[in-house]
C-alpha positions as protocol buffer text, in pm:
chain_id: "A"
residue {
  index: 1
  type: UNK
  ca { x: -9669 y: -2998 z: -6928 }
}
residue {
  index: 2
  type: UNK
  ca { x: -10020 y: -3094 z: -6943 }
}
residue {
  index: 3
  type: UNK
  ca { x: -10293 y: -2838 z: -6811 }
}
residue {
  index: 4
  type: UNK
  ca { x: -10372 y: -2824 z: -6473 }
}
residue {
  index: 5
  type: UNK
  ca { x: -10766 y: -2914 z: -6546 }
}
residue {
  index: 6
  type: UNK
  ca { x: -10645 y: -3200 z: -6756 }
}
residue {
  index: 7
  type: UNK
  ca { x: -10450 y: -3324 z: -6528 }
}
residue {
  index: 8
  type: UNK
  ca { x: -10652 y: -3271 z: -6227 }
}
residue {
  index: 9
  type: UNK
  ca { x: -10973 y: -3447 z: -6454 }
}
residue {
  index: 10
  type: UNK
  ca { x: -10710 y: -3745 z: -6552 }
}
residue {
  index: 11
  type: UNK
  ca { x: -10650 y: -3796 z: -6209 }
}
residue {
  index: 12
  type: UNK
  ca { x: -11035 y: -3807 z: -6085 }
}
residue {
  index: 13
  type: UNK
  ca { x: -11103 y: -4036 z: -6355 }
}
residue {
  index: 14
  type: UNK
  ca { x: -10777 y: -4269 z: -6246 }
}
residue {
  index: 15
  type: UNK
  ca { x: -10954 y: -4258 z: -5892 }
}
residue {
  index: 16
  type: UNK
  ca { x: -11292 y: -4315 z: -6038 }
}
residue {
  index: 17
  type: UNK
  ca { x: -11160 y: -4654 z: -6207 }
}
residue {
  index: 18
  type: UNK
  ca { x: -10884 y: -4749 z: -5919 }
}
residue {
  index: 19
  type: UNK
  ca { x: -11238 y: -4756 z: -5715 }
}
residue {
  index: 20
  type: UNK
  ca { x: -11512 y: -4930 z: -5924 }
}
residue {
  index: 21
  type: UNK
  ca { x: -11695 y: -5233 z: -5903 }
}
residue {
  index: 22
  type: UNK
  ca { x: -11566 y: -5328 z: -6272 }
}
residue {
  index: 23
  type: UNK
  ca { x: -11161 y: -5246 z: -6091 }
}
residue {
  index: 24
  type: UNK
  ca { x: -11225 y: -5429 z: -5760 }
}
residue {
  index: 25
  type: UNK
  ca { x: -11360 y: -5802 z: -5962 }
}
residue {
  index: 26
  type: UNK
  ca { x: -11046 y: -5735 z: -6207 }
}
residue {
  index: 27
  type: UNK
  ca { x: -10812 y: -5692 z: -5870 }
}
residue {
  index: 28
  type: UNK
  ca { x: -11000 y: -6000 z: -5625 }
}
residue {
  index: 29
  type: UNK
  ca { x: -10985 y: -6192 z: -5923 }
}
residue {
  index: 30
  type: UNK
  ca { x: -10633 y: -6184 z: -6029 }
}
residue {
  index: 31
  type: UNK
  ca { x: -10559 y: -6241 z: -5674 }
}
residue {
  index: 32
  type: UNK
  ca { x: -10776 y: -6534 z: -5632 }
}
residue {
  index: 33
  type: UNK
  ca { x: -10593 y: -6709 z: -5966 }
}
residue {
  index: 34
  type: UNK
  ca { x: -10258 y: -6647 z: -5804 }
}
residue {
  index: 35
  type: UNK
  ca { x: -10360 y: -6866 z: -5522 }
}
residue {
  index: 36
  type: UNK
  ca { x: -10351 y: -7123 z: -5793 }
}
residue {
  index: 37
  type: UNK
  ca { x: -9977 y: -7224 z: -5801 }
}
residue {
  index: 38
  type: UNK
  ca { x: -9889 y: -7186 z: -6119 }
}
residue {
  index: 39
  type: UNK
  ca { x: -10138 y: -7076 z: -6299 }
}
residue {
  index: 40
  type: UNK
  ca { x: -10101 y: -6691 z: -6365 }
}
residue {
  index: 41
  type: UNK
  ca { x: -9807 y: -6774 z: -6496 }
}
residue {
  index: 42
  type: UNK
  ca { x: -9918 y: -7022 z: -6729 }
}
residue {
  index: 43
  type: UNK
  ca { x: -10168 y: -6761 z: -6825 }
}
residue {
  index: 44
  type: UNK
  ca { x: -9895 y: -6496 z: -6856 }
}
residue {
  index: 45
  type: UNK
  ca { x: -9693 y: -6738 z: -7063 }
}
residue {
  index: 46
  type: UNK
  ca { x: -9952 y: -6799 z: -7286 }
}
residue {
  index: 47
  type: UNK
  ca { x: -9982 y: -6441 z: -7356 }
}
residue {
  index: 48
  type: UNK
  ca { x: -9651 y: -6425 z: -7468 }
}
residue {
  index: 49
  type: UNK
  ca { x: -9672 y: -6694 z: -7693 }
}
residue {
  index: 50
  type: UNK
  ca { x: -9962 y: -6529 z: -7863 }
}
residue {
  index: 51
  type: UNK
  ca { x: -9798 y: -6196 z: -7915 }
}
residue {
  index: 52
  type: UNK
  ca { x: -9448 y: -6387 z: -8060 }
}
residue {
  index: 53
  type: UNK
  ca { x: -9673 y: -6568 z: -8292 }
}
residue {
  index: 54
  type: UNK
  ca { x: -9788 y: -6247 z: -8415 }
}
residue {
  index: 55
  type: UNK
  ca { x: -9480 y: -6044 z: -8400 }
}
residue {
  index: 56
  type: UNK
  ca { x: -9153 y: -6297 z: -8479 }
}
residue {
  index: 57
  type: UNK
  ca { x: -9136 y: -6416 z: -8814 }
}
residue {
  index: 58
  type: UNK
  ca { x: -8962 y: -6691 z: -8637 }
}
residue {
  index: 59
  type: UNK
  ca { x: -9231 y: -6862 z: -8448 }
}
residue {
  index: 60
  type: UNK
  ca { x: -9376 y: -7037 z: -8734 }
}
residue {
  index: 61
  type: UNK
  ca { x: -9692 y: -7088 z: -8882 }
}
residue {
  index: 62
  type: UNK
  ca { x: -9946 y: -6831 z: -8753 }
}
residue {
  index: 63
  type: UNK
  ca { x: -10242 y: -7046 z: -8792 }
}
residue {
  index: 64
  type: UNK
  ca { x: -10115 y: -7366 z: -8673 }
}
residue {
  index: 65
  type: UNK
  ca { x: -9963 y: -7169 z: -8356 }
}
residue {
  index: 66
  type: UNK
  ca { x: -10316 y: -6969 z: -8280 }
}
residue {
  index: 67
  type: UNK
  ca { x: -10521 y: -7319 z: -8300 }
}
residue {
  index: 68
  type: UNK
  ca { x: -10258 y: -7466 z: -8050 }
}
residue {
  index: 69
  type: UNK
  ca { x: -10287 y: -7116 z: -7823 }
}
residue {
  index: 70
  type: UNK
  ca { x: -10669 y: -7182 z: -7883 }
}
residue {
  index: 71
  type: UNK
  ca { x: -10667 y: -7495 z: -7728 }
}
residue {
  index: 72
  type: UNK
  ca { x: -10442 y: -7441 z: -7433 }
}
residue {
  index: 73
  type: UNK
  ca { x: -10699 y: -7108 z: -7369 }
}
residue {
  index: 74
  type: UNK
  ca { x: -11000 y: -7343 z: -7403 }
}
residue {
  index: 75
  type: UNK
  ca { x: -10853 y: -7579 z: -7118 }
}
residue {
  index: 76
  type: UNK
  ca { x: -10775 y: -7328 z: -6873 }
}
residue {
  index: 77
  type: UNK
  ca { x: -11129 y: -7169 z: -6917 }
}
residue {
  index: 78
  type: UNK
  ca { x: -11272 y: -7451 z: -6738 }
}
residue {
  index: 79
  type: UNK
  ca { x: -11125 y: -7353 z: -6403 }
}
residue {
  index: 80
  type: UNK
  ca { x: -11353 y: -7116 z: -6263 }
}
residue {
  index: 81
  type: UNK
  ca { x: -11085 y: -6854 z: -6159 }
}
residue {
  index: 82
  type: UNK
  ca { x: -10928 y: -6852 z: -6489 }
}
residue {
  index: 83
  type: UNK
  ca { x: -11274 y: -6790 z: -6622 }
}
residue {
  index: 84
  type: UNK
  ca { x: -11334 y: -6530 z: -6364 }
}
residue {
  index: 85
  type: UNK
  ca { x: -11009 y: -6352 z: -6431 }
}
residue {
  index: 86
  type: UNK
  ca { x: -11012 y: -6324 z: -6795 }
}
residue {
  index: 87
  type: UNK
  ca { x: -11415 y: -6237 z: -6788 }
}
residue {
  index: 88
  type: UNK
  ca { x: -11305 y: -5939 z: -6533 }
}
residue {
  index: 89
  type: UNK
  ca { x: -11018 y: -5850 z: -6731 }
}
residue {
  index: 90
  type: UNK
  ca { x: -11188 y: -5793 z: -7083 }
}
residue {
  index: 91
  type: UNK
  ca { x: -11500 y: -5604 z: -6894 }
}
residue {
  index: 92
  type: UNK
  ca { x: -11229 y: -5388 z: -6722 }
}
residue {
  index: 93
  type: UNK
  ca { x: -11057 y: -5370 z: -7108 }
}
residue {
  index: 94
  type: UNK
  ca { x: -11382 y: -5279 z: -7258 }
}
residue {
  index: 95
  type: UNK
  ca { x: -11436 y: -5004 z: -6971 }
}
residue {
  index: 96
  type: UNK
  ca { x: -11074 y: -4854 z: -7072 }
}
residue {
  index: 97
  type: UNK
  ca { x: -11124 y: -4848 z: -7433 }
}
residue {
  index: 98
  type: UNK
  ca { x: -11468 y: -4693 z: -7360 }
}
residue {
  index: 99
  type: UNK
  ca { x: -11327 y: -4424 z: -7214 }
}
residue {
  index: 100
  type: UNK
  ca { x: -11047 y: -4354 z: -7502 }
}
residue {
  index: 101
  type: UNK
  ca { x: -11241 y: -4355 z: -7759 }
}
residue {
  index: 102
  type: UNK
  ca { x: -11511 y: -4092 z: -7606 }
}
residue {
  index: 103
  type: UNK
  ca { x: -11173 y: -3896 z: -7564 }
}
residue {
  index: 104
  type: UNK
  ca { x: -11075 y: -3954 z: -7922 }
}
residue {
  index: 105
  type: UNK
  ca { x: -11386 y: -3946 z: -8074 }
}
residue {
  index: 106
  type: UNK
  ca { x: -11435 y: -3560 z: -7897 }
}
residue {
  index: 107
  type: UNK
  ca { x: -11141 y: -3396 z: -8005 }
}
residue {
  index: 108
  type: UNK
  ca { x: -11077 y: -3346 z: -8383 }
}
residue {
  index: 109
  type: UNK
  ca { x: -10763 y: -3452 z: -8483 }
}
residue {
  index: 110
  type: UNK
  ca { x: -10643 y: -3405 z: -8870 }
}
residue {
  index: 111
  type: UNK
  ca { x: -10566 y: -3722 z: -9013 }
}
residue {
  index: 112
  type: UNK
  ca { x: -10589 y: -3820 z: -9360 }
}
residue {
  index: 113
  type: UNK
  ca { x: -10930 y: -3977 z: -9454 }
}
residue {
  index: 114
  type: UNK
  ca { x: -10893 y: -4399 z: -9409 }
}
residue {
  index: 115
  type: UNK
  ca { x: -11050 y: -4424 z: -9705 }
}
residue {
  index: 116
  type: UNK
  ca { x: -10810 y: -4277 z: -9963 }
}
């Protein structure tokens, strides 16, 4: 069971994200791109292609796949809520990594030296 201060920090900090500025463009955005029939799920779809083409042996070559992904990406970036979307969702990413890694990078953990 995890501490009561951890878990009472862990859920300030869920609050503190749930409510920032960074959150709220991820959340209107996402929302505002669903209004587009059919395109979160084109977006979702693509997403799915990418991480088969990385994880299935199966789904053939990975560079020809990722330049086809590319372009597909490329033309859905020039509808401003796609753009909007995916700009909020890798600032929200970036804010969430942020946060692990001053986590990680404060408590020592004994793992064998990456460069052996």
């Amino acid at each position: 069971m995890m501490e009561r201060t951890i878990q009472e920090a862990s859920e300030r900090l869920t609050e503190a994200l749930l409510h920032s500025d960074v959150y709220e463009r991820y959340r209107k955005s996402g929302e505002a791109l669903r209004l587009k029939p059919g395109l979160f799920e084109q977006i979702m779809k693509l997403r799915e292609e990418t991480i088969d083409s990385y994880h299935n042996p199966e789904a053939g070559d990975l560079v020809e796949s990722t330049e086809r992904i590319a372009g597909l990406y490329e033309e859905l970036e020039r509808i401003p809520e796609v753009t909007a979307f995916l700009e909020s969702e890798e600032e929200l990413v970036r804010l969430l990594q942020d946060v692990n890694s001053r986590v990680f990078d404060s408590v020592e953990l004994f793992l064998p030296d990456e460069g052996k």
